[in-house]
Legacy VTK file of the C-alpha trace (Angstrom):
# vtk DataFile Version 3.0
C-alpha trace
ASCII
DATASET POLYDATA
POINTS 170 float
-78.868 158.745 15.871
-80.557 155.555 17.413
-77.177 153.879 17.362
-75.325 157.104 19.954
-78.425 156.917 21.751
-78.413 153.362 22.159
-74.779 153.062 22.987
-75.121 156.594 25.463
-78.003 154.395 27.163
-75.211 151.292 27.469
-72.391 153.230 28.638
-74.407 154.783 31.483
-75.627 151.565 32.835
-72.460 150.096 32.685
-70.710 153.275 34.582
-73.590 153.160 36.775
-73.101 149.532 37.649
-69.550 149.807 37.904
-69.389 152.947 40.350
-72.357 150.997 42.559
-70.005 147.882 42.686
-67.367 150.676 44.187
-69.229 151.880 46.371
-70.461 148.292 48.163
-66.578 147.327 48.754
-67.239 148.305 52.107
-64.167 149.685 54.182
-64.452 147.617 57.847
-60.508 148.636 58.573
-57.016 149.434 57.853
-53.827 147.557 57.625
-50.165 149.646 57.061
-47.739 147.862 55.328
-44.039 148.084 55.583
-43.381 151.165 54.147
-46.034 153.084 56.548
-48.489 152.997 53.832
-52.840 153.217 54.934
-54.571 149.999 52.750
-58.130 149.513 52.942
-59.416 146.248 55.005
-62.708 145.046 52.947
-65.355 142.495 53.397
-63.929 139.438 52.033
-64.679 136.311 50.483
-66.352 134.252 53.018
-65.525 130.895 50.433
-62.406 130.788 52.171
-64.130 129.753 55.608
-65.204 126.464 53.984
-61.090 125.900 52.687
-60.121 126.770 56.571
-62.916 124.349 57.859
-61.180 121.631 55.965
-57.932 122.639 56.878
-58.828 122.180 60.827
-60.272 119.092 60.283
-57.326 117.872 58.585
-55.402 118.880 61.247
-58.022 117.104 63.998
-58.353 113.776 61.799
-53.864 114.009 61.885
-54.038 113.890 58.063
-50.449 115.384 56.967
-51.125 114.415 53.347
-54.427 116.617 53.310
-52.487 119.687 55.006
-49.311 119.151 52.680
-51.754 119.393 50.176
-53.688 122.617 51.587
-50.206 124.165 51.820
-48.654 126.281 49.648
-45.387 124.944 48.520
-43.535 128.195 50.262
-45.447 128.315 53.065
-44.851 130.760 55.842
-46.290 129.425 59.737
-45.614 131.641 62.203
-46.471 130.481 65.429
-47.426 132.142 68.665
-44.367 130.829 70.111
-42.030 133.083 67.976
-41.385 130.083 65.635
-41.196 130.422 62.179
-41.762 127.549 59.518
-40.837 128.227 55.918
-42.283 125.232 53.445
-44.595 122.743 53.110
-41.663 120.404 54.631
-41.379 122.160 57.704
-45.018 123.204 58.670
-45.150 119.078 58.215
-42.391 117.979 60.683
-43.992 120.223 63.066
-46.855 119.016 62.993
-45.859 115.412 63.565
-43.702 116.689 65.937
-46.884 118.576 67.751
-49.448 115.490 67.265
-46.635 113.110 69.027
-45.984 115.526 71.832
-49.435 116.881 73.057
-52.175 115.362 70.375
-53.540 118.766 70.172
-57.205 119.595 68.717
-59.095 122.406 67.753
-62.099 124.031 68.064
-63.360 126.843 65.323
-65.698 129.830 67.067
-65.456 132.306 65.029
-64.198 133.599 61.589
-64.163 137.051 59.822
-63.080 137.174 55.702
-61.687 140.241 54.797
-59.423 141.419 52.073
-56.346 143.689 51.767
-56.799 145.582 48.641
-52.679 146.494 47.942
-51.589 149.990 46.577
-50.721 148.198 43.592
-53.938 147.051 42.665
-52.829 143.520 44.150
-56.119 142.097 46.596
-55.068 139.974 49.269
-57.861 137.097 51.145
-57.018 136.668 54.736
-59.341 134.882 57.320
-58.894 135.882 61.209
-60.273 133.408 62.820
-60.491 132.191 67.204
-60.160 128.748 67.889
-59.473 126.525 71.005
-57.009 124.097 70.861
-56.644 121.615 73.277
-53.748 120.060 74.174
-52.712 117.306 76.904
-49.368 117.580 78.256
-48.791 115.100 81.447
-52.178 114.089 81.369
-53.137 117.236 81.645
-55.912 118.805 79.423
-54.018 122.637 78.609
-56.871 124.773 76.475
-55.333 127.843 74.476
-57.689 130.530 72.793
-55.339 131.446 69.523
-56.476 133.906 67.137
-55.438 133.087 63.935
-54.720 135.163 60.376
-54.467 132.641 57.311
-53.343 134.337 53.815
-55.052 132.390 51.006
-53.992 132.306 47.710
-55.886 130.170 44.859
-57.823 127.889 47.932
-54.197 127.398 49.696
-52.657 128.578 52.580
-49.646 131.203 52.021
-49.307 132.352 55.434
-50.100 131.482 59.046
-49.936 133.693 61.847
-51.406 132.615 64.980
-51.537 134.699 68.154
-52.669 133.012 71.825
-53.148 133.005 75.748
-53.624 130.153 78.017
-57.552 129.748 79.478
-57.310 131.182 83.331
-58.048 129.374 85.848
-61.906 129.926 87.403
LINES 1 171
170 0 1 2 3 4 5 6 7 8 9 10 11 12 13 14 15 16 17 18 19 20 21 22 23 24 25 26 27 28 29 30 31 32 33 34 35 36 37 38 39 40 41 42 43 44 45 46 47 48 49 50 51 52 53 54 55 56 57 58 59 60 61 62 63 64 65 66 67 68 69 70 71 72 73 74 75 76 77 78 79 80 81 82 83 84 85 86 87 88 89 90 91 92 93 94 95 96 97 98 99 100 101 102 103 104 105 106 107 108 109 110 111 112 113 114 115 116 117 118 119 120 121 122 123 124 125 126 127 128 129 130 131 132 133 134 135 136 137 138 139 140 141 142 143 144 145 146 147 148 149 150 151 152 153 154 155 156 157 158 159 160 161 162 163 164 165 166 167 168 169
């Protein structure tokens, strides 16, 4: 009888505990996939804002090596541009290409972690995140506010999708 009542006693914490750790994934928005379908947006992981710190400053000190390394070996960039690099390869020849043509740098000022939890049971960590990046063409210093959605996946970048406007004129 001490036994049931000592495994009834178990159970219920551990229900309890697992219904409570439910209940915290806080809902902050929704994200419809292909197929039309409604997936929860949750608080995410804000770990990955330390990987995406590194990442920038990568990109700032010009080290390819580090960002080849960062990258997933399949990739996906998608720039704001409408361009579309698939690989570690690629993302890397742009770059150079980039750092040669403008020597751009960038500027973190915000960044939100949140995760897409899948119908399938799947979660996915993505980090939106606004930057500046500054870029002189002609001589001429061009600053670009970009807002930026990186899919992580094991403490790499999967995906890149990066979204900006040029800073008016004032």
């Amino acid at each position: 009888m001490k036994k049931s009542l000592a495994f009834t006693i178990c159970f219920l914490v551990l229900v309890s505990c697992q219904n409570n750790a439910i209940k915290s994934s806080t809902v902050i928005g929704y994200e419809f996939n292909e197929e039309g379908e409604k997936l929860n947006v949750i608080a995410g992981d804000v770990s990955i804002t330390d990987i995406y710190l590194e990442f920038i400053k990568a990109h700032n000190d010009r080290n390819l090596d580090k960002i080849f390394q960062m990258d997933m070996d399949e990739v996906v960039i998608k720039a704001a541009n409408g361009s579309v690099f698939k690989g570690r390869e690629a993302h890397r020849e742009a770059l150079e290409g980039w750092f040669n043509a403008s020597s751009p740098t960038w500027k973190v000022n915000w960044m939100i972690a949140n995760t897409v939890q899948d119908g399938d049971g799947k979660n996915q960590s993505w980090l939106t995140t606004g930057v500046d990046v500054v870029e002189t063409v002609d001589g001429n210093r061009i600053t670009t506010h970009t807002v930026v959605d990186v899919n992580f996946i094991d403490g790499k970048v999967n995906e890149l999708n990066a979204y900006d406007r040029q800073s008016g004129k004032e």
